[in-house]
C-alpha positions in Angstrom: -6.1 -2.4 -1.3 -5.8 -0.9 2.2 -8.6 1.0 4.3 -6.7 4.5 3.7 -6.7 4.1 0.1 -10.2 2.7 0.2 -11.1 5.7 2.1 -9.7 8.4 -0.3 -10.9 6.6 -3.5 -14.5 6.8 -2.0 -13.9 10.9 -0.9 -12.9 11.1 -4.7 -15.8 9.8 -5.6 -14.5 6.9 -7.7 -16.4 4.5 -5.5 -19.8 5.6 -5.8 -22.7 4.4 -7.8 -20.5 1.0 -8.3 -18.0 3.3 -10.3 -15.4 1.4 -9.2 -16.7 -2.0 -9.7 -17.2 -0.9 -13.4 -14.0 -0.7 -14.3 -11.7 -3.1 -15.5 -8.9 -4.7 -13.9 -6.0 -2.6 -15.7 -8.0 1.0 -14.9 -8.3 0.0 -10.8 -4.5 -1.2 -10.8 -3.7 2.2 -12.7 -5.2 4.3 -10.0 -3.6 2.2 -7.1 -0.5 3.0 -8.7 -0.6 6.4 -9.5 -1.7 6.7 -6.0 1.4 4.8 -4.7 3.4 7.3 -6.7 2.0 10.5 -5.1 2.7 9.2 -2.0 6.1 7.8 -2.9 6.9 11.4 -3.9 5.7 12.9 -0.9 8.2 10.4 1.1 10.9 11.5 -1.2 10.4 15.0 -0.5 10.2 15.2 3.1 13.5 12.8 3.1 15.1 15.6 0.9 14.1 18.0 2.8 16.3 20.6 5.0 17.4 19.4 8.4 18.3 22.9 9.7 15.4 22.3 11.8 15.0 19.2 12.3 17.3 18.3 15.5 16.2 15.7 18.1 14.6 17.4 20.5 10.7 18.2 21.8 10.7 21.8 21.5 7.5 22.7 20.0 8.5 25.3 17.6 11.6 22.8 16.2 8.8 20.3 15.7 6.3 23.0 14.1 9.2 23.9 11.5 9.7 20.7 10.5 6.3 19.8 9.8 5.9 22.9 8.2 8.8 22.2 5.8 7.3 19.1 4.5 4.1 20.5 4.3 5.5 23.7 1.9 7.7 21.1 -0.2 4.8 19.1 -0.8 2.4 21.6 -2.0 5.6 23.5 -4.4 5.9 19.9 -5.6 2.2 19.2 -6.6 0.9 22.6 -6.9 3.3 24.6 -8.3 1.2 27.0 -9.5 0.2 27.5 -6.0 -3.4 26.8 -3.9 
């Protein structure tokens, strides 16, 4: 498992109080992967996304669109409820 994963299984809690080492083998894999998913889907999105503004160039506000516009269709995409 990498650091960052590491990292966001401990800030969900999943690694404290030896949590974690109390699973089994099948439950840890089954969180790794439905980790891998989200952020497979995330990489899907933002390579779906619109390229009306996403032109090479370093103009700040191109660049703050384009961030914004993965930002929005990852939120829609897990939240579509909204938060």
């Amino acid at each position: 498992m990498n650091d960052k994963f590491d990292s966001q299984l401990y800030s969900a809690g999943l690694t404290a109080s030896g949590c974690w080492d109390k699973m089994d083998k099948y439950d840890q894999e089954a969180i790794i992967k439905f980790g891998d998913i989200i952020i497979q889907q995330c990489i899907e999105l933002i390579e779906q996304s619109s390229k009306h503004c996403s032109i090479t160039t370093f103009d700040k506000s191109v660049v703050d669109c384009t961030k914004e516009s993965a930002v929005q269709l990852i939120k829609q995409h897990f939240y579509p409820e909204g938060k």
